[in-house]
Backbone as CSV, one residue per row, in Angstrom:
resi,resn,N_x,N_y,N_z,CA_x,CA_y,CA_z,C_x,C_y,C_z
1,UNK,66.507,124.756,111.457,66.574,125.901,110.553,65.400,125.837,109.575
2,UNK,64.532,126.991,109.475,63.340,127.238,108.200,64.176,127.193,106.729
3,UNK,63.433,126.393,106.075,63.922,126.766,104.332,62.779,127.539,103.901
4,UNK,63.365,128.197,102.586,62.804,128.892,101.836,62.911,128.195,100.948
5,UNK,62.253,128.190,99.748,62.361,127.829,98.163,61.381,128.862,97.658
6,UNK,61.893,128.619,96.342,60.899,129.236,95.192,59.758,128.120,94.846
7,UNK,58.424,129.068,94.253,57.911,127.238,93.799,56.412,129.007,92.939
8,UNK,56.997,128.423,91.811,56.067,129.378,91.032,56.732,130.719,90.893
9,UNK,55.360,131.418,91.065,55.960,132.558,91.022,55.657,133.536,92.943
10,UNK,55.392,132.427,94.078,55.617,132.848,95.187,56.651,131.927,95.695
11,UNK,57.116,132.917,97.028,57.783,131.943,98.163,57.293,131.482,99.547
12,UNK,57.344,130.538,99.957,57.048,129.839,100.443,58.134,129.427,101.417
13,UNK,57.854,130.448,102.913,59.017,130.455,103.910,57.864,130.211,105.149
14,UNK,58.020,129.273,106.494,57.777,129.268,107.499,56.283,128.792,107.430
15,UNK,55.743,128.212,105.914,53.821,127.989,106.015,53.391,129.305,105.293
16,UNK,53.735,130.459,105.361,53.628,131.649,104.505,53.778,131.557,103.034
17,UNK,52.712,132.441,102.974,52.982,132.594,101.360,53.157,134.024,100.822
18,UNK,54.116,134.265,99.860,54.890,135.987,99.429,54.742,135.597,97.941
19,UNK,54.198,136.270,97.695,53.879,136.839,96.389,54.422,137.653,95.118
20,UNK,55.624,137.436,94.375,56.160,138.541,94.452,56.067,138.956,92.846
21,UNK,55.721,139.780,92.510,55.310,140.475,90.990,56.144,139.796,90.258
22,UNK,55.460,139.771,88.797,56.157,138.855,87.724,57.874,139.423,86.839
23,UNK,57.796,140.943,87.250,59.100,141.379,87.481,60.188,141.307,87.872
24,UNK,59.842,140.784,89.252,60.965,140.490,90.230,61.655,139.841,90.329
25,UNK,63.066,139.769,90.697,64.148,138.782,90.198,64.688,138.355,91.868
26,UNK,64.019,137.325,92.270,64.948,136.738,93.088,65.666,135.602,93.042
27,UNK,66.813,135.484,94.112,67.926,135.238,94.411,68.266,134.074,95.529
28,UNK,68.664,132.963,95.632,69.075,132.689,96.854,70.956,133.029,97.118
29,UNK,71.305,133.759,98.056,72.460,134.019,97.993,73.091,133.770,99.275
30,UNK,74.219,132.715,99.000,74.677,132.270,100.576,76.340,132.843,100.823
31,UNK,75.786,133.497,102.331,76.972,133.995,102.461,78.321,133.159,102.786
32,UNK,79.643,133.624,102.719,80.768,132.765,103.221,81.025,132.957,104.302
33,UNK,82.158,132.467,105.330,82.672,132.246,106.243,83.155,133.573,106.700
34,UNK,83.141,134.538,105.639,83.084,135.869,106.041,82.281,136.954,106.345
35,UNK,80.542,135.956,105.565,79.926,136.876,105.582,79.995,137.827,104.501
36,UNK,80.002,137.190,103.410,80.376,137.851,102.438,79.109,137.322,101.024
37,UNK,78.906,137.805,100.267,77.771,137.789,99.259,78.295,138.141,98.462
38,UNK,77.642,137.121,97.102,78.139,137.582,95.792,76.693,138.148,94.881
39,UNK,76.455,139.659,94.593,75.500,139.671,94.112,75.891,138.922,92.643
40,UNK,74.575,138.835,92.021,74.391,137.949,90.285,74.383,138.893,89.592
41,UNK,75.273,138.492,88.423,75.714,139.388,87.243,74.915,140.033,86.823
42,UNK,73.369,139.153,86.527,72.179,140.004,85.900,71.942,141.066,86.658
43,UNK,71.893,141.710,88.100,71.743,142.445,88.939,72.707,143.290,88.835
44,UNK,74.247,142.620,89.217,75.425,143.763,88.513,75.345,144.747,87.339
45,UNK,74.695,144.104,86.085,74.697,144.683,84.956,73.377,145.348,84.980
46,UNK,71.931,145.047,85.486,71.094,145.949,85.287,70.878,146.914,86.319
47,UNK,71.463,147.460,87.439,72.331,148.433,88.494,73.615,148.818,87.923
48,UNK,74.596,148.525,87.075,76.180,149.256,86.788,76.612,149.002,88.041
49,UNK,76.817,148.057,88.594,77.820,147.753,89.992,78.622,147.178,89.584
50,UNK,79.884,147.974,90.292,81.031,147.344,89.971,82.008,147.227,91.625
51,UNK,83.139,147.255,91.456,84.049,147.059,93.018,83.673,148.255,93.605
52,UNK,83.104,149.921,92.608,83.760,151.112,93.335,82.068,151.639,93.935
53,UNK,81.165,150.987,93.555,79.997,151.079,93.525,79.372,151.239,95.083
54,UNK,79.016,152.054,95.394,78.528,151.783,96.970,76.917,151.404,96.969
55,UNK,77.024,150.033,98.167,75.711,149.926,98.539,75.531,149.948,99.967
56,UNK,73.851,150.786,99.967,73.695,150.698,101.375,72.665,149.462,101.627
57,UNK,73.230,148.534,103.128,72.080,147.799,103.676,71.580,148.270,104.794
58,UNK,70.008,148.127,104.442,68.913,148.485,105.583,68.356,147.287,106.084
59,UNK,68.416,147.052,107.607,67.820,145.835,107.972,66.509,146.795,108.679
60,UNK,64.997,145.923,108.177,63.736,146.250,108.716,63.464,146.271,109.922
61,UNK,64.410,145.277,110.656,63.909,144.309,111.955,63.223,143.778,111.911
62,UNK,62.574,143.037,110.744,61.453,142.017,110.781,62.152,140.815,109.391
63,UNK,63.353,140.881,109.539,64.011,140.008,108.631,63.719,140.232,107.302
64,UNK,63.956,141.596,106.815,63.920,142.063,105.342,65.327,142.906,105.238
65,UNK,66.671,142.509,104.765,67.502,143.489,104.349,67.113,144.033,102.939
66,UNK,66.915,145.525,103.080,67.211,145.645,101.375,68.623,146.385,101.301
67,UNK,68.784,146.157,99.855,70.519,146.682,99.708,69.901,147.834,98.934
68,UNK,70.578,149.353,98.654,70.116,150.217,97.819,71.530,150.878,97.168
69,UNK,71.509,150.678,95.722,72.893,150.979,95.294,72.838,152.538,95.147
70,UNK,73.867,153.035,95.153,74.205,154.866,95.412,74.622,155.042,93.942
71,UNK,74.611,155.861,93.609,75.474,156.546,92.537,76.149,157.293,92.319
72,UNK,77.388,157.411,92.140,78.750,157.962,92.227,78.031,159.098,91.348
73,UNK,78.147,160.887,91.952,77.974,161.768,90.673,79.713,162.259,90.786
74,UNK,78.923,162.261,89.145,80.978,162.622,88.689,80.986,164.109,88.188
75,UNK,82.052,164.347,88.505,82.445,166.418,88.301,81.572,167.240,87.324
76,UNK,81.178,166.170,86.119,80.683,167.037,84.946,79.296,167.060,85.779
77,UNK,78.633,166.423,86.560,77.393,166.921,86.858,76.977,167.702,88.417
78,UNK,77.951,168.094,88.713,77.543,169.156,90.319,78.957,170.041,90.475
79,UNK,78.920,171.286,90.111,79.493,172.743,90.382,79.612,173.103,91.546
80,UNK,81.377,173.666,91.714,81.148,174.723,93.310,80.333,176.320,93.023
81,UNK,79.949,176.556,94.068,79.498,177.948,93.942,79.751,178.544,95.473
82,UNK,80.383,180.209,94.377,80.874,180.764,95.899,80.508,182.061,95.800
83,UNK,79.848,182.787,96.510,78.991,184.360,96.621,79.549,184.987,97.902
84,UNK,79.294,186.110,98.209,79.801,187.160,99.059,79.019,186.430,100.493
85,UNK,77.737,185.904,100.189,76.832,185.424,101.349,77.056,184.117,101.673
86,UNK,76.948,183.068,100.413,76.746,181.271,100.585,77.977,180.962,100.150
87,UNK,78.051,180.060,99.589,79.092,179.086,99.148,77.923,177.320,98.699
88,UNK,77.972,177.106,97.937,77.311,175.287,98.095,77.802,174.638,96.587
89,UNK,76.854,173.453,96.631,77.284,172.608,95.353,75.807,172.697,94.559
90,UNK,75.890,173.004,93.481,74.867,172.802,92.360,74.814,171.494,91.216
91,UNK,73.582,171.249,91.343,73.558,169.516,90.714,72.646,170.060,89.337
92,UNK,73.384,169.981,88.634,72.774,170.121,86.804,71.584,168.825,86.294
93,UNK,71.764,168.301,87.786,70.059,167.442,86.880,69.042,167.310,88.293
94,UNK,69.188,168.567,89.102,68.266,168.732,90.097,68.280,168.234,91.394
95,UNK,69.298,167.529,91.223,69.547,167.105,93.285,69.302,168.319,94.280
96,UNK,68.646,167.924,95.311,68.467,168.880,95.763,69.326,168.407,97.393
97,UNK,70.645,169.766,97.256,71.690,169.331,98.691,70.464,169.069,99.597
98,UNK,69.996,169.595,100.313,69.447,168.889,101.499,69.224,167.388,101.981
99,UNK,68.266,167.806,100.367,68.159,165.575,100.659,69.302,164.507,100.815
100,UNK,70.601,165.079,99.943,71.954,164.729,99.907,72.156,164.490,101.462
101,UNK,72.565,165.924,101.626,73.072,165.611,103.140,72.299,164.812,104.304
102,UNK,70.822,164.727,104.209,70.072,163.889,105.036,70.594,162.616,104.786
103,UNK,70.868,162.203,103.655,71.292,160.662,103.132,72.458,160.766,103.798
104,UNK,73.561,161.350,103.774,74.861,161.166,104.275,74.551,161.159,105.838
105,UNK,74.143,161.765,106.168,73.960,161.884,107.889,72.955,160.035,107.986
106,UNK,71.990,160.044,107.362,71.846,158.843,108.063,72.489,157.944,107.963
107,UNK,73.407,157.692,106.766,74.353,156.481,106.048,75.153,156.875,107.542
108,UNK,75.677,157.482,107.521,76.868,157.824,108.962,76.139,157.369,110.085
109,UNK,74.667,157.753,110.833,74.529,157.261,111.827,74.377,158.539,112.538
């Protein structure tokens, strides 16, 4: 099995060297017997993740998952609308449905 470690401010996996901006907060996180991960609080709290929180994982195929957290919009910010012609949902800080529904269709598959 390859290890990884930290050592500075790159990592250092397989003879490679990754570089990763002085921003960036990584993690080693080992899963359980379930396959299960605990993200770190600092990450919980600077994302608002909690149990009800959805995340999506994208695997690259080149051994990069990223996780991307969703955000629950709540009633006060997207309206029904119903006309003689359409019917849709209106987002009071500019979502635009299409892109919505592209996200849902690919999250689904």
């Amino acid at each position: 099995m390859d290890h990884c470690f930290l050592k500075g401010l790159s990592i250092v996996y397989n003879r490679n060297v990754y570089y990763l901006p002085l921003d960036t907060m990584a993690y080693t996180l080992i899963p359980s017997v379930k396959g299960q991960i605990t993200i770190p609080p600092e990450i919980r709290k600077k994302y608002c993740i909690d149990k009800e929180t959805p995340i999506v994982a994208e695997d690259s195929g080149k051994g990069v998952i990223t996780l991307k957290v969703m955000k629950m919009v709540g009633p006060d910010e997207v309206s029904y609308y119903e006309t003689a012609k359409e019917f849709g949902l209106a987002f009071k800080k500019g979502i635009d449905p299409k892109k919505l529904v592209d996200a849902i269709k690919k999250i689904d598959g």
